[in-house]
VOTOR-21601 format. One record per residue (C-alpha): residue in one letter; residue number from 0; x, y, z. Coordinates in pm, 1 decimal, decimal comma. Example, Ala and Ser with C-alpha at 12.3 -4.5 7.8 and 13.67 -1.06 7.14 Angstrom:
residues 2
<rec "A" 0 <1230,0 -450,0 780,0>>
<rec "S" 1 <1367,0 -106,0 714,0>>
END
This chain:
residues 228
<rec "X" 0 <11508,8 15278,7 1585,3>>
<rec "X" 1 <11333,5 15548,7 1845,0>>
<rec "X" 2 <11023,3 15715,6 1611,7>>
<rec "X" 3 <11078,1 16061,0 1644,0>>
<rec "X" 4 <10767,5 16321,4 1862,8>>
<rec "X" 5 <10671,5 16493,2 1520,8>>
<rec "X" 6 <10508,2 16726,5 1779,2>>
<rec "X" 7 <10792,2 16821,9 1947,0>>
<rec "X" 8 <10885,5 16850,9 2317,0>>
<rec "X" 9 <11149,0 17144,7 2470,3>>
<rec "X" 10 <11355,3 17297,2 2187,7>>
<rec "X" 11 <11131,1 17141,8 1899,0>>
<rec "X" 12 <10823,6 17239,5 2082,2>>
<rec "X" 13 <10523,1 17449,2 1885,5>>
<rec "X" 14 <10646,1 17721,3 2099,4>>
<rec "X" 15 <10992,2 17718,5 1922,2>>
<rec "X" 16 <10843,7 17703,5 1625,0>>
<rec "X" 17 <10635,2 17978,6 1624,9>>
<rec "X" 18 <10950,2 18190,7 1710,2>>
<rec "X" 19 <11084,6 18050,8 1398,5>>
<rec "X" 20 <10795,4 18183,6 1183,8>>
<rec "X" 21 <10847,7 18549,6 1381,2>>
<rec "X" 22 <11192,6 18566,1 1301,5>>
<rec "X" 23 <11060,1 18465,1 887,9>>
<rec "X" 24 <10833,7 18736,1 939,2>>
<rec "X" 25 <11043,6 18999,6 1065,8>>
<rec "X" 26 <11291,2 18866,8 740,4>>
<rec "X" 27 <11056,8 18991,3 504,1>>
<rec "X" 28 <10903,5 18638,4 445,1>>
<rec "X" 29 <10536,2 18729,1 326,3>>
<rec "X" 30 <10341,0 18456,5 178,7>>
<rec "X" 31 <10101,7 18278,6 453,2>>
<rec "X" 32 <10089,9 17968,1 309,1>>
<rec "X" 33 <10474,1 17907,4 312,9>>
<rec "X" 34 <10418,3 18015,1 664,6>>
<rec "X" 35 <10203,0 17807,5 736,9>>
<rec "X" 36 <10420,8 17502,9 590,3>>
<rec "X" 37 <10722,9 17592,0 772,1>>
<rec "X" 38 <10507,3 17601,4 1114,5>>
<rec "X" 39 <10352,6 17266,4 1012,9>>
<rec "X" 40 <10632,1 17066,9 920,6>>
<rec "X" 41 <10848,1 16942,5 1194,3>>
<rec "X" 42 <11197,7 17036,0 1116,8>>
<rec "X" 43 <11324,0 16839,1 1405,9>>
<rec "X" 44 <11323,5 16500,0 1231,8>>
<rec "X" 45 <11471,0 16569,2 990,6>>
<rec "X" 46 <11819,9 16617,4 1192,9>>
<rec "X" 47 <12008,5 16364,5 1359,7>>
<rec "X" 48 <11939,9 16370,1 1788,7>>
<rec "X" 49 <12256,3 16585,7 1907,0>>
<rec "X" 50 <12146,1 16836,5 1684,3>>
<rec "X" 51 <11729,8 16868,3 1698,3>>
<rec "X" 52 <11716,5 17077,8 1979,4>>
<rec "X" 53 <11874,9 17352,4 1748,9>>
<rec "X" 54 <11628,3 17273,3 1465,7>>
<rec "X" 55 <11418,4 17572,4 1492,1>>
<rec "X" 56 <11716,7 17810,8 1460,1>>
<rec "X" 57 <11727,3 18001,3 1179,1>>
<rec "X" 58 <12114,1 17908,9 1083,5>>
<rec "X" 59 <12200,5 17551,8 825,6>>
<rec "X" 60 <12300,7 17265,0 991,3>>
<rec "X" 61 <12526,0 16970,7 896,9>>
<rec "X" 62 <12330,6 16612,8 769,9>>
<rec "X" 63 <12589,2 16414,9 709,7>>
<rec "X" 64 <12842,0 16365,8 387,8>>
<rec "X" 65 <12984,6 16724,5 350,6>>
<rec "X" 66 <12570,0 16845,3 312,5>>
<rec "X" 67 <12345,7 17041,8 530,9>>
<rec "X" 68 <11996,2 17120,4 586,9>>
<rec "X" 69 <11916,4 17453,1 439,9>>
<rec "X" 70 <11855,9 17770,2 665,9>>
<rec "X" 71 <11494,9 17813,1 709,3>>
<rec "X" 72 <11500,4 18161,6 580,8>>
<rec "X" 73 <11643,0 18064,4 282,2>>
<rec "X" 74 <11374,6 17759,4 232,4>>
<rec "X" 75 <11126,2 18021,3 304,7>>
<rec "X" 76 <11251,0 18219,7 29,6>>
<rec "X" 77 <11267,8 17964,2 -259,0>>
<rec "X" 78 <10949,4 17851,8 -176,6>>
<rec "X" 79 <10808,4 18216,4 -197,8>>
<rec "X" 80 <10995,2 18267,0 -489,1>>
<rec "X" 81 <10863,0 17903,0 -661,1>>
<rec "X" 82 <10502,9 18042,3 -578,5>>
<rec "X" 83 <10523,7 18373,1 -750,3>>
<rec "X" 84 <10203,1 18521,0 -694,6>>
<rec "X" 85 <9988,9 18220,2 -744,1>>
<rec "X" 86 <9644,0 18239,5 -547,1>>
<rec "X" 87 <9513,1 17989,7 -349,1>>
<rec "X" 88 <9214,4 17997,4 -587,5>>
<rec "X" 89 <9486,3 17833,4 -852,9>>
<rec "X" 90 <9547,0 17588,2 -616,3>>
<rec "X" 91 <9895,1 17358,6 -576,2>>
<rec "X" 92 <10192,7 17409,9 -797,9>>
<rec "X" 93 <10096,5 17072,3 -1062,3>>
<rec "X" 94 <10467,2 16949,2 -1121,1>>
<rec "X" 95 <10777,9 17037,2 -892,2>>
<rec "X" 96 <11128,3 16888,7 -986,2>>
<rec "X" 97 <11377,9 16941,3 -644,6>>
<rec "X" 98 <11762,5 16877,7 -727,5>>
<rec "X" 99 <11959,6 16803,6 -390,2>>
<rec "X" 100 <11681,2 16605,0 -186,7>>
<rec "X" 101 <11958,0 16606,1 105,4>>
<rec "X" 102 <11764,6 16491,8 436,6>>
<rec "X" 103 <11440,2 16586,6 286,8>>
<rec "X" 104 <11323,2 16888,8 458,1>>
<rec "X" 105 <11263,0 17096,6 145,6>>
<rec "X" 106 <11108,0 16845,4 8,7>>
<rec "X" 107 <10859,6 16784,6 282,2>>
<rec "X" 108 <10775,7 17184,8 256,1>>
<rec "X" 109 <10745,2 17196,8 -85,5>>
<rec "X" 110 <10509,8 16835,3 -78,0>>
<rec "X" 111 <10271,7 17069,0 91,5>>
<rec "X" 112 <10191,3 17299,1 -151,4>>
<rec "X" 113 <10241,0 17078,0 -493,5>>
<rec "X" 114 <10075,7 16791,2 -623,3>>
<rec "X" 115 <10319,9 16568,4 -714,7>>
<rec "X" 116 <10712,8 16637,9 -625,7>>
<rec "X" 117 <10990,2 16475,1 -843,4>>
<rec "X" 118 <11329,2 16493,8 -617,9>>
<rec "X" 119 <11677,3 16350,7 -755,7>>
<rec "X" 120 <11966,2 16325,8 -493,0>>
<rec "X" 121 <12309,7 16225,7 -595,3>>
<rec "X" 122 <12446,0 16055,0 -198,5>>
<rec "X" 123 <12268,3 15735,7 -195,3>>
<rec "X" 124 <12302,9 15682,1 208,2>>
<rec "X" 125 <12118,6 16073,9 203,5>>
<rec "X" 126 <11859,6 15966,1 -22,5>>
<rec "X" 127 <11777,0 15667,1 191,7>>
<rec "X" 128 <11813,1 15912,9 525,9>>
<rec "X" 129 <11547,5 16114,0 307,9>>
<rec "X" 130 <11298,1 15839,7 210,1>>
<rec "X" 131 <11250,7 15715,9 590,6>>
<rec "X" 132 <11226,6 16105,8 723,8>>
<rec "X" 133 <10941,0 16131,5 465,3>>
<rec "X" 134 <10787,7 15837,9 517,3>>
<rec "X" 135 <10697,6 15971,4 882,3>>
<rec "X" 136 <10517,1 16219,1 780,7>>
<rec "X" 137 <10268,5 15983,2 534,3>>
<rec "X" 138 <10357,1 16184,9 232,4>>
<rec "X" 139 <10222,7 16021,3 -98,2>>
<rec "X" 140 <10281,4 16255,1 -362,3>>
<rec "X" 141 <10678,1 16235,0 -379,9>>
<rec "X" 142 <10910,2 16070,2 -614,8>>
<rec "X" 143 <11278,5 16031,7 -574,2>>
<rec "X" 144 <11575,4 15856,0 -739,0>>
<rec "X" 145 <11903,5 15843,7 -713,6>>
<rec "X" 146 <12085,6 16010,5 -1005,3>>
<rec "X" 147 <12293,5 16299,5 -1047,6>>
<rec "X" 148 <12086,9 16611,3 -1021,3>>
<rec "X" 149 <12216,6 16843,7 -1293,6>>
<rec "X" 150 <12056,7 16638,1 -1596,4>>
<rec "X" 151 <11701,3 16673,5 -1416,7>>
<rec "X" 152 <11462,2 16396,4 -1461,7>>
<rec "X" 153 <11341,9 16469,5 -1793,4>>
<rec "X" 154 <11057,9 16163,4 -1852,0>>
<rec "X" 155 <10847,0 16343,2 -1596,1>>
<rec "X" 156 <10911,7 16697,9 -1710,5>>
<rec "X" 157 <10782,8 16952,0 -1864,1>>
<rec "X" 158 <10773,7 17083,2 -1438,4>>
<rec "X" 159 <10620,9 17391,5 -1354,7>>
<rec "X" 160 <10881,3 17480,5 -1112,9>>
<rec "X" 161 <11176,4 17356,9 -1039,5>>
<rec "X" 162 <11388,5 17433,0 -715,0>>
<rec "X" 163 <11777,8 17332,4 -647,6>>
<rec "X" 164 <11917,9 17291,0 -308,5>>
<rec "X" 165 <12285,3 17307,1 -490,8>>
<rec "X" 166 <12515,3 17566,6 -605,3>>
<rec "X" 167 <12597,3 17497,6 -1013,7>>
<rec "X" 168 <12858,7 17737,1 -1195,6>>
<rec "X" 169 <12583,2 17801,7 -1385,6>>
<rec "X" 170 <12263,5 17647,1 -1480,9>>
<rec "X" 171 <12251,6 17365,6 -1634,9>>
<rec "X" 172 <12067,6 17356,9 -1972,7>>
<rec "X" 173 <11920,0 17013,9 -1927,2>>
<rec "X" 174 <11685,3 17201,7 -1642,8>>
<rec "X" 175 <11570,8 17511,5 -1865,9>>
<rec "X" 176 <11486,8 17278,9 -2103,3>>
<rec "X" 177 <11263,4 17043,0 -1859,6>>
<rec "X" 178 <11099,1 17387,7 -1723,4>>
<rec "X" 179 <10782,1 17476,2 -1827,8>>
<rec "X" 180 <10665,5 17750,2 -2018,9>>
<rec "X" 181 <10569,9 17985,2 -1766,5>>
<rec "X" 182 <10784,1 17786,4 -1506,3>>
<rec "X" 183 <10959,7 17939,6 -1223,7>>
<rec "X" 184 <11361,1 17782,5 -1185,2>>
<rec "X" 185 <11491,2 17898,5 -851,1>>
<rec "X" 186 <11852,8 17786,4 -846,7>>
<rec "X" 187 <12184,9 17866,6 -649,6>>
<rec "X" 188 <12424,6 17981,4 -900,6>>
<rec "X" 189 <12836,5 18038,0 -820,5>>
<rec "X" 190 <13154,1 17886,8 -681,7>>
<rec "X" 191 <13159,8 17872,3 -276,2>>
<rec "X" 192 <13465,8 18097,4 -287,8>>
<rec "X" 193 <13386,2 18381,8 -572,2>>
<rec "X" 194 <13025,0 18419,2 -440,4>>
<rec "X" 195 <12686,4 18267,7 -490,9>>
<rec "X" 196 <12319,1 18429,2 -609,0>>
<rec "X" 197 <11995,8 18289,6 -559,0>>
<rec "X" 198 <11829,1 18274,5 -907,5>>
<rec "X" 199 <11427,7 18332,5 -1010,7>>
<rec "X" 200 <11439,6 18213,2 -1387,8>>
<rec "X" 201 <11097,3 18236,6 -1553,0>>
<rec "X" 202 <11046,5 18089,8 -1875,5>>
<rec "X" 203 <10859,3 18285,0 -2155,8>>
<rec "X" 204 <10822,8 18060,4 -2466,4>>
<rec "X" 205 <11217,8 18010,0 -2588,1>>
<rec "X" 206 <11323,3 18293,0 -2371,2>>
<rec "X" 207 <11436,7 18297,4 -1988,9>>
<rec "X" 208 <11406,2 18594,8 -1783,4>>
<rec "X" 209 <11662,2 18620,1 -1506,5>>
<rec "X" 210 <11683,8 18784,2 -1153,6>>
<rec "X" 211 <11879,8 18763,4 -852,4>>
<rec "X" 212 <11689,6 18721,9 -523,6>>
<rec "X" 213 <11969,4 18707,2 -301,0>>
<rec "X" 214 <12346,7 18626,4 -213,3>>
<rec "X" 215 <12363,3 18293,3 -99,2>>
<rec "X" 216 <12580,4 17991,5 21,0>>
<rec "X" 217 <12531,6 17673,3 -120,2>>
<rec "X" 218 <12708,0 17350,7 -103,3>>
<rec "X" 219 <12801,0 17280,6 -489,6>>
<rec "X" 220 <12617,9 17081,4 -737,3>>
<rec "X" 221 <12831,9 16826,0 -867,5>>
<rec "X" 222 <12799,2 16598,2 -1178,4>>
<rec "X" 223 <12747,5 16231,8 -1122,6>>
<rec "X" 224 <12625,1 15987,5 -821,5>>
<rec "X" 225 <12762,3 15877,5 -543,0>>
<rec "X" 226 <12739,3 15519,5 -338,4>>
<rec "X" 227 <12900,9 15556,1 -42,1>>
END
């Protein structure tokens, strides 16, 4: 197997990048560090060959198994949204769950600005895709299993956010319950065909305080794993 440029020559160039991170801008995407992130990590390798020369385009793109890779606007956004208004004087987010590890992009951006990432993905051959697109970029402070994503992974949990890359038809209680309190949930919620919101759930003691970001479209979360 070719190792990928992480650099980036052409259409995955810095250059294309950076118009990635205008277009975020110009989105309403706000928080530098995200920024930063998304300009840093190199989207690119994360998509098979035919398609990496589209990789800075701010659309979703298929990964294989009925899945995509998320628009980058819409990573942007969680990620913003997972960060609240934390300072970098508070440092990195301490515990991050991520249901739907897909290829691992998210995953990669969201590394950057936790200490330790927990990531459950239900399509074993994905998961695997996921692990070796990781390992190029030498991160060490991600865990990931295959399971099925809607019961969390509760033996690591209480998490101080959590972030899903699925749709549910709404959330599932095993999350709220794994969610800090004071946690930030940022969650898909809806069928594909009645509509989907993008979800900011922030937990107060027993009680959960909803709002909706965004309208969205999300591949669904489904209950159980799968081998392929």
């Amino acid at each position: 197997m070719n190792t990928p440029n992480l650099a980036g020559i052409g259409m995955t160039s810095q250059r294309t990048r950076e118009r990635m991170i205008a277009s975020l801008l110009d989105k309403g995407i706000k928080n530098w560090a995200v920024l930063d992130v998304m300009r840093t990590v190199p989207r690119h390798i994360f998509l098979d060959e035919a398609l990496s020369h589209r990789a800075y385009e701010d659309t979703s793109l298929p990964i294989g198994y009925s899945q995509t890779i998320s628009q980058p606007f819409v990573v942007a956004r969680m990620t913003e949204a997972v960060l609240g208004n934390r300072s970098p004087e508070q440092g990195k987010i301490p515990r991050v769950l991520e249901i739907g590890t897909g290829c691992g992009y998210q995953t990669a951006v969201i590394a950057q600005l936790a200490e330790r990432v927990w990531t459950v993905e239900r399509i074993q051959p994905l998961l695997e895709k996921a692990r070796r697109n990781l390992s190029l970029l030498n991160l060490r402070n991600v865990r990931s299993k295959h399971d099925d994503g809607s019961l969390g992974w509760a033996e690591h949990g209480p998490f101080d956010a959590i972030i899903a890359a699925a749709a549910p038809q709404q959330v599932p209680s095993d999350l709220l319950a794994q969610l800090a309190d004071g946690g930030r949930l940022v969650i898909p919620v809806g069928s594909e065909r009645g509509g989907q919101e993008l979800l900011l759930i922030e937990r107060d003691g027993d009680e959960f305080h909803r709002r909706v970001l965004e309208a969205v479209n999300f591949v669904p979360l489904y209950i159980g794993q799968v081998q392929y």
